[in-house]
C-alpha positions as CSV (number, residue, x, y, z in Angstrom):
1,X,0.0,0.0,0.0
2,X,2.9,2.3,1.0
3,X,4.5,2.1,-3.1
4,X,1.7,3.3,-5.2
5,X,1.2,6.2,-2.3
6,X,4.8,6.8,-2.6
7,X,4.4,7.2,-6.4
8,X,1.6,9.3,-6.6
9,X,3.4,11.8,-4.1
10,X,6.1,11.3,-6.4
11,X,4.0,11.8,-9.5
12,X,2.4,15.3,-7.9
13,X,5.6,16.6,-7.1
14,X,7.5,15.9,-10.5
15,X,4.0,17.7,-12.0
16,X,4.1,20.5,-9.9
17,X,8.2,21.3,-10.7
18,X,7.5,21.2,-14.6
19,X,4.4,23.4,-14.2
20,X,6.5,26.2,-12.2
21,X,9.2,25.6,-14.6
22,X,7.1,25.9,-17.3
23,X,5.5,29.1,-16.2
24,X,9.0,30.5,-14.9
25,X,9.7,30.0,-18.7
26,X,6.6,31.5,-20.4
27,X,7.3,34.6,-17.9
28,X,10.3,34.9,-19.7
29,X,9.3,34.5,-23.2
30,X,6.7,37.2,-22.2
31,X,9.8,39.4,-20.7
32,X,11.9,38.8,-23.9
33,X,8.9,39.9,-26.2
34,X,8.4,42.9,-24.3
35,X,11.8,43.4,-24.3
36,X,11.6,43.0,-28.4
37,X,8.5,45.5,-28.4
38,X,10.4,48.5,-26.8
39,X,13.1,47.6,-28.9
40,X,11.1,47.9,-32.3
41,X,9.2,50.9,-31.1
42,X,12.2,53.0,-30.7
43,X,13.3,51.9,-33.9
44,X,10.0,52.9,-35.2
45,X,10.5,56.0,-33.7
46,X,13.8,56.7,-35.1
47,X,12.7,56.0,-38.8
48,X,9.3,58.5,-38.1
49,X,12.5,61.3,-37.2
50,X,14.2,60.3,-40.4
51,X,11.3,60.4,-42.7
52,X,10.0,63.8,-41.2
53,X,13.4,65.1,-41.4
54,X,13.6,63.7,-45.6
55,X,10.7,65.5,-45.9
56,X,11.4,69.3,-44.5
57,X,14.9,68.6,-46.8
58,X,12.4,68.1,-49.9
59,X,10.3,70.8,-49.0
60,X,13.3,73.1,-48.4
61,X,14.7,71.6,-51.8
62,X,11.2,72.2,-53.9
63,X,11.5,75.8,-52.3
64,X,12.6,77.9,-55.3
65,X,13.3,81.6,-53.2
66,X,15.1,79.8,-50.6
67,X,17.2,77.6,-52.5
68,X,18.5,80.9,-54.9
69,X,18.8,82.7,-51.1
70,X,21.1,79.2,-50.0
71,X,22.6,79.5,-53.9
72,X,23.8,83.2,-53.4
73,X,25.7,82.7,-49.7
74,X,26.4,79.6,-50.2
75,X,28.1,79.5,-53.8
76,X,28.4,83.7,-54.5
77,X,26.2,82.7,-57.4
78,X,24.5,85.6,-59.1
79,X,21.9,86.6,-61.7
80,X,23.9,86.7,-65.1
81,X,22.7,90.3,-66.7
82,X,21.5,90.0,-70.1
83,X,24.3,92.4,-71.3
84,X,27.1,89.7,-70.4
85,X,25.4,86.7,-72.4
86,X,27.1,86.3,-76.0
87,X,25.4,84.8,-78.5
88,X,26.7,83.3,-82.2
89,X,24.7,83.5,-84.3
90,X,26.8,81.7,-87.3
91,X,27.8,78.8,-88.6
92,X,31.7,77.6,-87.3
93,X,33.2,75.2,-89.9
């Protein structure tokens, strides 16, 4: 009588350990996703920065007065007066 009692402790016991190990590691896998979240929101993040910062770059870029403004301090690039344009008007052979 005292064996099969002996085996069921036995039995309840080995159950019990796998369960808490079991949940010890799902708690993990949970931590580790979590940890995989925060990780991919913050990469998120930084690519929502980079796109809004391509896209005041194209805006500055499709900006005609400023980008003659950045042309003339940047470069020291000037209107060309009409009077300083030559033209041919022949034939070279």
């Amino acid at each position: 009588m005292q064996k099969p009692r002996f085996f069921l402790v036995k039995g309840v016991m080995m159950l019990g350990i796998i369960i808490i190990f079991s949940k010890i590691y799902q708690q993990n896998q949970v931590i580790k996703l979590q940890y995989e979240k925060q990780r991919l929101e913050r990469q998120y993040q930084e690519l929502l920065k980079t796109r809004n910062s391509t896209r005041v770059a194209l805006s500055q870029a499709k900006n005609y007065s400023a980008l003659k403004i950045q042309a003339e301090q940047e470069f020291h690039m000037v209107k060309l007066p009409l009077s300083n344009l030559i033209t041919f008007t022949g034939c070279f052979l």
